[in-house]
N, C-alpha and C positions, 0 to 999 in steps of 0.2 A: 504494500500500500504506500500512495506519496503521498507527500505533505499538504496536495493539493486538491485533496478530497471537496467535489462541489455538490454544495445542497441543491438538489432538484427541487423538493418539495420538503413541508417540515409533516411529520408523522409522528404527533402527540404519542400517539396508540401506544407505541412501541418503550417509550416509557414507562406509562400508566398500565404496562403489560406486566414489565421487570420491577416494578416499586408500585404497586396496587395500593397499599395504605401509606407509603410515603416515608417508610422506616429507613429507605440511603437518605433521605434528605437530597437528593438532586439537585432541586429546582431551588434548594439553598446557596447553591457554587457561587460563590464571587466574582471566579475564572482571578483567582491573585496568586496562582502557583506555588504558594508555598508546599502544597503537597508534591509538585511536579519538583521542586528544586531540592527537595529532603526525598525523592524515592532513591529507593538502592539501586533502583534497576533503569534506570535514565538514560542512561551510554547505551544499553542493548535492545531497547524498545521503541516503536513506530509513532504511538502514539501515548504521550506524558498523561499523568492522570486528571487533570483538567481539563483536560483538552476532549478523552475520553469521555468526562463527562457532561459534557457541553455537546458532542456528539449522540449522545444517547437521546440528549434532549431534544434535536434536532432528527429525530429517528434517521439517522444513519444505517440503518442493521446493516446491510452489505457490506459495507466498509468496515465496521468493529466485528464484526465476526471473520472475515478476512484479513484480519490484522494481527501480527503477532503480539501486540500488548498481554490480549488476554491467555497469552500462555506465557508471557516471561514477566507475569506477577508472582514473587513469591510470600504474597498475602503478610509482608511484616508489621503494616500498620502503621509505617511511617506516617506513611500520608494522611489518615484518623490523625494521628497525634499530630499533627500540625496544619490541620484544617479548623479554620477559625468558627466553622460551622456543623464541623464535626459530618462531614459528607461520608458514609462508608462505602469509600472506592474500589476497598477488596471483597464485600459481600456483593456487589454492582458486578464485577471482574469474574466472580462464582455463577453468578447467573446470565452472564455473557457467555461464558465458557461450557454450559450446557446446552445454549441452544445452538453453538456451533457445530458443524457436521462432520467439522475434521479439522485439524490444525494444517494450516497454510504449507506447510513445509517439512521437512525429515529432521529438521534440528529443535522445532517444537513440535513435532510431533509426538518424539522421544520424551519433552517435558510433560506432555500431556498422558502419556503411558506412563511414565513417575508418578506423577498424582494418583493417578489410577488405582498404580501397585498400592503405593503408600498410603492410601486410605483403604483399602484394604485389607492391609496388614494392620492398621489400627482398630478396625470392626472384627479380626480375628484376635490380637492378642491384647486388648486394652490400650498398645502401644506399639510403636513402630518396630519391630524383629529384623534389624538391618540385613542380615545375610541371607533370606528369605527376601527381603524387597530385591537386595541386588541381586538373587538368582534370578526371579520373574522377569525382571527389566532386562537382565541380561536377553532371556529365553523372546520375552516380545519382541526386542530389537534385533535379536541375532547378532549383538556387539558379544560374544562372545569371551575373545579374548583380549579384546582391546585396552584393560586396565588389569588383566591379568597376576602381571609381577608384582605389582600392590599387595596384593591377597595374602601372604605370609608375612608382610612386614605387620599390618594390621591385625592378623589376627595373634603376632607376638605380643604386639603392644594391648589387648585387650578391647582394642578397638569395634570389633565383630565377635558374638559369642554364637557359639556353635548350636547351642538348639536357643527354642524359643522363650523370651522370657515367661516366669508364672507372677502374673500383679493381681494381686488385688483389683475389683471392679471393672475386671474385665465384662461380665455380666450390665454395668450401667454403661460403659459405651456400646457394646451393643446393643442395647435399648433406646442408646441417643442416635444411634443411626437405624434403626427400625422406624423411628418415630420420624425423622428426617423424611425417609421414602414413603411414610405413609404419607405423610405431609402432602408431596409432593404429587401422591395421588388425587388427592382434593381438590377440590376445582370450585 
C-alpha cells in the first residue's frame, strides 16, 4: 500500500461495524501523533496509528486490510498510553486483523501464523509453551531449519523447557477464550 491512498467515498458503516458501542473511542482521535511517534513499530509499518485511525473512519477497508500495519502491531500499548484520548489502537488492529482474508505478503504472513500458534498455545496451557509455538510455526512455515543452530544454545541457557508448563488456571483462560468465541458468535 502507498502513502497515497485516495478517499472515493467516506463509508460511516465500516466503522460503526468494528466499534458498535464506541468502546476504541475512534471518533475521539485528534490525528496529534503522539501514538504514531511513541509506537515500536514505526520504521516497519505502512501505515502509523493515527493515520490508521482516521482511515477507518473514512471506511477505507480495502486499503487497511491490505496493508501491513495490521500485522506488524505487536499490540504493546504504547500508543493507549500516550493517547491523550485514550483511542485503543491495538483492540481496532484485532478486529482489523480478523476480517482480513490473508496477510499481504510471506513476511506477515509468517506474523500472522505466530499469533495464531501463540494464542493457541495460551488456550492450551494457560501460557505461552515456547518450544511447542516454535515447532508449529516452524511446521506452518516450512522455515524448518533456518534458526536451527540456536536450538542448543537456548535450551542450555534454560531458555526453552522441554515439555509443557503445568500453571495454575489454566482452566480460567480457557474459559476467557470460550467466552471470546462465543462472543463473537453473537450478533
Amino acid at each position: 500500500m502507498n502513502n497515497t491512498a485516495q478517499i472515493k467515498a467516506i463509508n460511516r458503516d465500516f466503522a460503526a461495524g468494528l466499534d458498535p458501542e464506541g468502546k476504541l473511542r475512534l471518533s475521539t482521535c485528534l490525528q496529534c501523533g503522539k501514538c504514531s511517534s511513541g509506537c515500536t513499530m514505526r520504521l516497519e509499518t505502512d501505515i502509523l496509528p493515527h493515520r490508521l485511525n482516521r482511515m477507518v473512519l473514512f471506511g477505507m477497508e480495502k486499503d487497511l486490510l491490505a496493508s501491513k500495519a495490521i500485522w506488524m502491531c505487536v499490540s504493546c500499548q504504547t500508543c493507549v498510553s500516550r493517547c491523550p484520548m485514550k483511542v485503543d489502537t491495538p483492540a481496532l488492529i484485532d478486529k482489523l486483523r480478523a476480517l482480513a482474508p490473508k496477510a499481504p505478503d510471506q513476511e506477515t504472513d509468517r506474523i500472522r501464523i505466530f499469533n495464531r500458534e501463540m494464542l493457541k498455545s495460551i488456550r492450551r496451557f494457560g501460557c505461552v509453551y515456547e518450544l511447542g509455538l516454535i515447532g508449529k510455526y516452524k511446521m506452518r512455515t516450512l522455515d524448518l531449519f533456518g534458526d536451527l543452530a540456536k536450538l542448543p544454545m537456548m535450551l542450555r541457557k534454560g531458555k526453552l523447557k522441554l515439555l509443557p508448563p503445568k500453571r495454575n488456571g489454566r482452566k480460567a483462560v480457557a474459559a476467557i477464550f470460550k467466552r471470546v468465541r462465543n462472543a463473537g458468535r453473537v450478533k
